[in-house]
NUNU-418133 format. One record per residue (C-alpha): residue in three letters; y, x, z. Coordinates in steps of 0.05 Angstrom, whole numbers, plus 5000, padded with zeros to 4 digits. Layout:
BEGIN
ALAYXZ;...
This chain:
BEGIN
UNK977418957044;UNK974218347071;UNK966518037055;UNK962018106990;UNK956917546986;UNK951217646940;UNK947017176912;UNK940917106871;UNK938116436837;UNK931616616814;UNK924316816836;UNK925116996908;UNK932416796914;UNK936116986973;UNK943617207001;UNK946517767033;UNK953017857064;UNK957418487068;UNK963418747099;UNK967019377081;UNK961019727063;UNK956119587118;UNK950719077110;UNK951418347157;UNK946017947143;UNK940617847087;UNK935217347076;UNK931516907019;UNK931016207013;UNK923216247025;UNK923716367099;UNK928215717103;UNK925115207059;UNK918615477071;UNK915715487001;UNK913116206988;UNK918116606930;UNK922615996929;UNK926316036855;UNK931315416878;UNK939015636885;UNK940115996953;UNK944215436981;UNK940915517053;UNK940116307059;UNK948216267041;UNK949015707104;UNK945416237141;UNK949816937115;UNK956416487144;UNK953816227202;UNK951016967226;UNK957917197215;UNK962216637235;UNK965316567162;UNK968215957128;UNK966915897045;UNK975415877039;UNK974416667072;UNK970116907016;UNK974317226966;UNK967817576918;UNK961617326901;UNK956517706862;UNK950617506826;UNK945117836793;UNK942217726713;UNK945117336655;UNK939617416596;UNK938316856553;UNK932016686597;UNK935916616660;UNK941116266634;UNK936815696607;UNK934115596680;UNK940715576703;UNK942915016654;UNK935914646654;UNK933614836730;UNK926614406718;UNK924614966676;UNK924415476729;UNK920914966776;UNK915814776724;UNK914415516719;UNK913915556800;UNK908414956797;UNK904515406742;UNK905216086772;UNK903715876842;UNK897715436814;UNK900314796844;UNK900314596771;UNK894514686712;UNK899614796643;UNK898814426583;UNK897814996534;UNK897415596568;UNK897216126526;UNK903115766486;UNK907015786550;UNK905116516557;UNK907416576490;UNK914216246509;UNK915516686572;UNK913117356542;UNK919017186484;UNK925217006520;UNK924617356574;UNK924717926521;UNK931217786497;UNK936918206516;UNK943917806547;UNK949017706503;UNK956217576509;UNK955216816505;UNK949716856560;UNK954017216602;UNK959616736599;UNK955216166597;UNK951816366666;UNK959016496701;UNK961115806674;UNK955515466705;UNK954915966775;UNK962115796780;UNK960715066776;UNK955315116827;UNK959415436876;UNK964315006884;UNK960914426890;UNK957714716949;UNK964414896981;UNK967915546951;UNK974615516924;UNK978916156918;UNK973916656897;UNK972117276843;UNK965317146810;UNK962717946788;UNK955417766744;UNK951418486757;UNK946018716705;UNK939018596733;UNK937619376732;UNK943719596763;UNK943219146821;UNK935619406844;UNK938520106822;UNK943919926868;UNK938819836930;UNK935320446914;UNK941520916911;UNK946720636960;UNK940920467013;UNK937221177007;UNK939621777060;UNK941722176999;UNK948422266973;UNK946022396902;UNK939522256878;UNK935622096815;UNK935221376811;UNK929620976769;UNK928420216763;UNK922219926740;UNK920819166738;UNK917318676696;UNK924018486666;UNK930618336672;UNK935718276623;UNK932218546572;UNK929919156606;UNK923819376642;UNK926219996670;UNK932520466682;UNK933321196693;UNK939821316733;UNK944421846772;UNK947721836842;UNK953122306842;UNK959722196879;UNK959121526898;UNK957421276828;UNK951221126776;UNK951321246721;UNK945921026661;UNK941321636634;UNK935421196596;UNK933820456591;UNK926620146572;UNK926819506529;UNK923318896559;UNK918518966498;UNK915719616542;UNK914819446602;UNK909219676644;UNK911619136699;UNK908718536643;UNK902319016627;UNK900818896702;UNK902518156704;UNK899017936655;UNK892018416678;UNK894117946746;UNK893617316706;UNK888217566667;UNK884517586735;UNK884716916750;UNK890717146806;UNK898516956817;UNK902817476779;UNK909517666809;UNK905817536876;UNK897617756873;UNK899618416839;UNK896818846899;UNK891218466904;UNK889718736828;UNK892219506868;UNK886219286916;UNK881119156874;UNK882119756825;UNK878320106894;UNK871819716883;UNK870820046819;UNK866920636796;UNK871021076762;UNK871021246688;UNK873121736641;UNK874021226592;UNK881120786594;UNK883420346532;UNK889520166563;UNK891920836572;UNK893820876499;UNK897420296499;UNK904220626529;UNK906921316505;UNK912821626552;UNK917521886508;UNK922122236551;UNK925721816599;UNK923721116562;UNK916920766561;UNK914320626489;UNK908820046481;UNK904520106423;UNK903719326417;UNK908818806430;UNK907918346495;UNK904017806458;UNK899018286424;UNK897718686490;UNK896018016519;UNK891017956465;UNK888018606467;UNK887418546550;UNK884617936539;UNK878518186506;UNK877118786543;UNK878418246608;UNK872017916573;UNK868118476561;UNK869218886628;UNK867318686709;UNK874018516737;UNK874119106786;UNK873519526722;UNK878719176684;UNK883419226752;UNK882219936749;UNK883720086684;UNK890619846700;UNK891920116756;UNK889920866732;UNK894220756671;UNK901120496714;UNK899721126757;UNK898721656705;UNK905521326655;UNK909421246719;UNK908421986745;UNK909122216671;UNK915821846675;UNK917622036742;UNK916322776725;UNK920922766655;UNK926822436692;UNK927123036748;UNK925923556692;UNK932923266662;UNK936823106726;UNK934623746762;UNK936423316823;UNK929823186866;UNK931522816916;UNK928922126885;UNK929521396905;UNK927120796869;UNK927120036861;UNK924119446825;UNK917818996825;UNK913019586799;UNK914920016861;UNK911519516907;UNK905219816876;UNK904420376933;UNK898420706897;UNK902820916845;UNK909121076890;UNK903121606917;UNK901721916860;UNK909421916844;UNK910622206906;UNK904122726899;UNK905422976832;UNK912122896795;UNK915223416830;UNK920023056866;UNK922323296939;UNK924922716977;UNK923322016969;UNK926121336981;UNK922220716965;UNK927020026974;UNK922719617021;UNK925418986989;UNK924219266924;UNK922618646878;UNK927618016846;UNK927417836926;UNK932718476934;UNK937018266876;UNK942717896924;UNK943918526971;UNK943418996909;UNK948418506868;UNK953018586934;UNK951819306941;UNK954419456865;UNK961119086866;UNK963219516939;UNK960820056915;UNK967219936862;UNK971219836910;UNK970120376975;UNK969621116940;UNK963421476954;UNK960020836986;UNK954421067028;UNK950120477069;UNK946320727133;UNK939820327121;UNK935120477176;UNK935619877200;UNK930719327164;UNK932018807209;UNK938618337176;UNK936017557193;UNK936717177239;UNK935017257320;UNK933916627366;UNK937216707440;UNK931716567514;UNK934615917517;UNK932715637451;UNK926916037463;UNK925615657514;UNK928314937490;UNK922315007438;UNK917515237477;UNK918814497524;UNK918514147458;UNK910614377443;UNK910314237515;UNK907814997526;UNK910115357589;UNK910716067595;UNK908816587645;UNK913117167678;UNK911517817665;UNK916018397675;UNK915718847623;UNK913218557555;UNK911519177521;UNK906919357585;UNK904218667576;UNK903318687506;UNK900219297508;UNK895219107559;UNK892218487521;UNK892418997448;UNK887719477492;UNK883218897520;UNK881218737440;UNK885018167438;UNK889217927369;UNK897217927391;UNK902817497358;UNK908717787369;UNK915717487354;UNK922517927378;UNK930317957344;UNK931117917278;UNK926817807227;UNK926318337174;UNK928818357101;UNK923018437047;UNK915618167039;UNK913218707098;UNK912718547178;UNK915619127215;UNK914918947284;UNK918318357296;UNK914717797267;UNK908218167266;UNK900817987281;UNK898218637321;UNK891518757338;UNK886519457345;UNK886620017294;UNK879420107293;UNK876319427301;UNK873519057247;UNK872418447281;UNK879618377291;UNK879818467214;UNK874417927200;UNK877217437252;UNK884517457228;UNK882317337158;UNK876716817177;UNK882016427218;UNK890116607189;UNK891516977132;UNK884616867083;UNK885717487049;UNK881517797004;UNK875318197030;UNK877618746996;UNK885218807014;UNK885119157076;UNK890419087132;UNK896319587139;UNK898119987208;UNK904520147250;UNK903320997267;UNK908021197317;UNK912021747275;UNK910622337313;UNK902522247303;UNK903922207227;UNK901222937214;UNK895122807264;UNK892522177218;UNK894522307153;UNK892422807095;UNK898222867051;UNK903722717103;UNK910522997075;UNK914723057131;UNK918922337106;UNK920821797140;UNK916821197109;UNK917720617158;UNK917720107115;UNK911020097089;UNK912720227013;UNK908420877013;UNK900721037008;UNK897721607046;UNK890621877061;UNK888121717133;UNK884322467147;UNK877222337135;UNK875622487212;UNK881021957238;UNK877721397189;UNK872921067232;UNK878121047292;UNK883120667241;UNK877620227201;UNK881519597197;UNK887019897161;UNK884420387114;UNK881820227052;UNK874720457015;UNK877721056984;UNK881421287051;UNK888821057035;UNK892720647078;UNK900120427071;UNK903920577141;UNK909720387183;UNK912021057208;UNK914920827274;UNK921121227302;UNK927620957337;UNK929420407291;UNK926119927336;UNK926220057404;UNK921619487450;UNK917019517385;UNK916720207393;UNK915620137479;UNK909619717466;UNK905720187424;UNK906820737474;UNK905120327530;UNK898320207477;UNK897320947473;UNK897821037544;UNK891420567556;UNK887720727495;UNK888521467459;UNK890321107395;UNK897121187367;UNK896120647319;UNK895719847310;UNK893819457258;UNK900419097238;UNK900818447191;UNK905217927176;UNK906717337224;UNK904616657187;UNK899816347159;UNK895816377092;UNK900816227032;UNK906616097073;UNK912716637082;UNK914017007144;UNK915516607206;UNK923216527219;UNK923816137279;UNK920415977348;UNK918715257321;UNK914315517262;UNK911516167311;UNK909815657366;UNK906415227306;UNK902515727281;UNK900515997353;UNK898215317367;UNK893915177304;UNK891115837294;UNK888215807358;UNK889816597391;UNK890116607452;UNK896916997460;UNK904317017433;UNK909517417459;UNK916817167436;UNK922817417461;UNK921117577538;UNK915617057553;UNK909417057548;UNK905316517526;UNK897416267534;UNK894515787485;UNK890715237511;UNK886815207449;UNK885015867442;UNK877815767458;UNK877615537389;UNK878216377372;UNK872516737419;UNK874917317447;UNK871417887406;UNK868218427435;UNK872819067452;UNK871019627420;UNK877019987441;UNK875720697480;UNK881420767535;UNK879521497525;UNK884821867491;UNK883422037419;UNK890822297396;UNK893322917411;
């Protein structure tokens, strides 16, 4: 049957590489040209799909690519539109007019794809491609919906499934109810772009002075600071009428009417407000589509499902039975999903095994090593580095940690992770003072080894969740032993550890064996605005300007000779065991 590349141009853009059925390599363009949510044409991620697999362009017979609306088609023809956009969005750049831009955006990304758009957008992907080096190929354009539907259904352990989509939008749509059944989807209910609960959220983001399509959780975050309130505006603004989302104003009036009550309201109220109002449409949503399918077992996609507040409440009260969240649910996904669809045509009852998160690429001990000599740092021998990383975790010190390859999606699941203790604060405090700046009130996320799931948390369900696209309760009496990961109001969003990564798995038994605590706090490996780290040259760079005083990558360890610029904070850790 041969390869299926996919590909996706826009925010986030990335590739992913399949062949007959089973999943190669995936990555996005941020990770290699080192601008966070690149939007430029995947030209390096597809250098990296081919060189992972040993492929030449001449080999690859199908391409697919996601979106062809009127809005993405424009930024394929005029690409200085998209970048413009990037400058504004990312505030590199202060717009012009800005709520004429708004204006702008909120229309045409409205507009649904027509054929024109369609044609126009394979005329110019076509063009792109072979100027970059493919000749003899089959371009398949996918709709934006059915490719993150794609992700959800194909990737889930289910072999049918009720499938929803829900994004800020995408050719013309903000969300999608779907069924798995024998290998195929097949459309239920679509929600028009002028509906979309995805642009209610972005623009309470901008509205906050923060970055939509990126800052979103920080909104999730803040909604905790506030006092609660039996009085919500905004949850009249969306009626669910059975399996569709109905706004009552278009996009440009909601942004009016947010506006004001942004003006009148402290912004942890306003945040709030729109959180409670995603959660309790969503559910209602959620709850509709199961009462229709009758099929409970329930897996989703899309930008909104990154919100893992809501995906709680979805998975607390729609009456669902089984879950699957996509971890790379948002526009960043779009590539593998586009990839997914088209196989899925071709091998009958296509089912992927995803357990496996980790599709980039892995560096061998001898370039390993090559770097390390070129940042003139020397390493020291240790035998086993799960035994030594556990041993500097449970003497309170902050651990980078570098092994494999490096996950797919915006979460670090243990192999270009920053570890530290559970339950110290400091470590909290210093890693935000020092790295990743966050804000005071986002708190950090943990790695739970799987088997102490129902020990630590309230409203465990007996899933999987190890890729940290699900919000649980800590249990009140394991808070204060997991205080750097748990937010004010007790949640915390987990990697449930099992098998899927062995040596990361070693180390935090080795950590339990010294300390009780089944548990470490878990964040991503880079530094403040910047993507994950990818290689040993940016983890040694990082290492070195951050100032901690240890990195583990690969087998060797390494001691930074500038990590008395980072005091080693007090440990609070109890070798005692708390976990039973």
């Amino acid at each position: 049957m041969g390869y299926v590349l996919g590909i996706w141009d826009g925010h986030d853009s990335g590739a992913a590489l399949l062949q007959d059925g089973k999943i190669l390599f995936a990555i996005n363009e941020e990770r290699l040209t080192r601008r966070k949510l690149e939007i430029l044409f995947p030209e390096l991620s597809i250098e990296a799909c081919l060189n992972y697999a040993k492929v030449k362009k001449e080999e690859i017979n199908i391409i697919a690519a996601a979106t062809y609306d009127l809005a993405k088609t424009l930024t394929r023809l005029f690409p200085g539109l998209k970048e413009n956009y990037y400058q504004v969005r990312r505030k590199k750049k202060y717009p012009s007019y800005v709520e004429t831009q708004k204006k702008w955006k909120l229309f045409l990304t409205g507009i649904r794809p027509t054929h024109f758009t369609k044609k126009l957008s394979e005329i110019l992907l076509i063009r792109k491609l072979r100027h970059i080096g493919f000749k003899n190929f089959q371009l398949f354009l996918v709709d934006h919906h059915t490719a993150h539907a794609a992700c959800a259904a194909y990737c889930s352990p289910f072999s049918d499934s009720t499938v929803l989509t829900i994004d800020g939008v995408g050719d013309g749509l903000s969300a999608s109810v779907q069924l798995l059944q024998n290998g195929k989807l097949t459309s239920l209910a679509k929600t028009s772009a002028q509906d979309s609960l995805g642009v209610f959220f972005e623009l309470i983001t901008f509205l906050l002075n923060m970055r939509e399509l990126e800052d979103e959780g920080k909104v999730m975050c803040l909604a905790d600071m506030a006092h609660p309130d039996l009085k919500n505006p905004m949850l009249d603004f969306f009626t669910v009428d059975g399996l569709t989302v109905k706004a009552a104003y278009s996009p440009e009036k909601m942004f009016l009417k947010l506006k004001e009550l942004a003006f009148k309201l402290p912004w942890e109220q306003f945040a709030w407000m729109g959180q409670k109002t995603l959660e309790a449409k969503l559910v209602e949503l959620f709850k509709n589509a199961l009462n229709k399918t009758q099929l409970l077992d329930t897996s989703w996609a899309g930008g909104v499902a990154s919100n893992i507040k809501a995906n709680q409440k979805i998975r607390l009260f729609s009456g669902l039975k089984n879950w699957f969240v996509f971890p790379h649910m948002g526009d960043g996904g779009l590539a593998l999903g586009s990839a997914l669809y088209v196989q899925s045509l071709m091998i009958p009852n296509m089912k992927i095994s995803f357990t496996d998160p980790y599709l980039g690429p892995s560096f061998t001990e001898d370039e390993i090593a090559k770097t390390a000599k070129n940042f003139n740092l020397t390493y020291k021998s240790t035998g086993s580095i799960e035994q030594k990383g556990a041993e500097i975790l449970a003497d309170g010190n902050i651990l980078l940690w570098f092994q494999g390859r490096m996950e797919y999606g915006p979460r670090a699941l243990g192999n270009r992770s920053i570890l530290a203790s559970a339950e110290n604060q400091e470590a909290k405090t210093l890693l935000n003072k020092i790295l990743k700046r966050r804000s005071w009130f986002q708190p950090f996320c943990p790695t739970i080894l799987f088997e102490s799931a129902n020990h630590l948390l309230e409203d465990w369900d007996g899933n999987p969740s190890p890729f940290m696209t699900m919000g649980y309760q800590i249990k009140p009496e394991q808070r204060k032993k997991m205080e750097a990961v748990t937010g004010p109001d007790g949640s915390s969003r987990p990697q449930l550890l099992q098998n899927e990564n062995l040596i990361y798995r070693n180390l935090l038994e080795n950590y339990q064996k010294l300390t009780g605590y089944s548990s470490v706090l878990n964040t991503s490996f880079n530094r403040h605005g910047e993507p994950l780290v990818c290689s040993p040259e940016q983890a040694f760079s990082v290492f070195l300007e951050a100032g901690f005083p240890y990195l583990i990558i690969g087998p060797y360890l390494f001691e930074n000779p500038n990590s008395d610029l980072v005091k080693k904070f007090k440990n609070t850790v109890s070798r005692k065991s708390c976990v039973s």
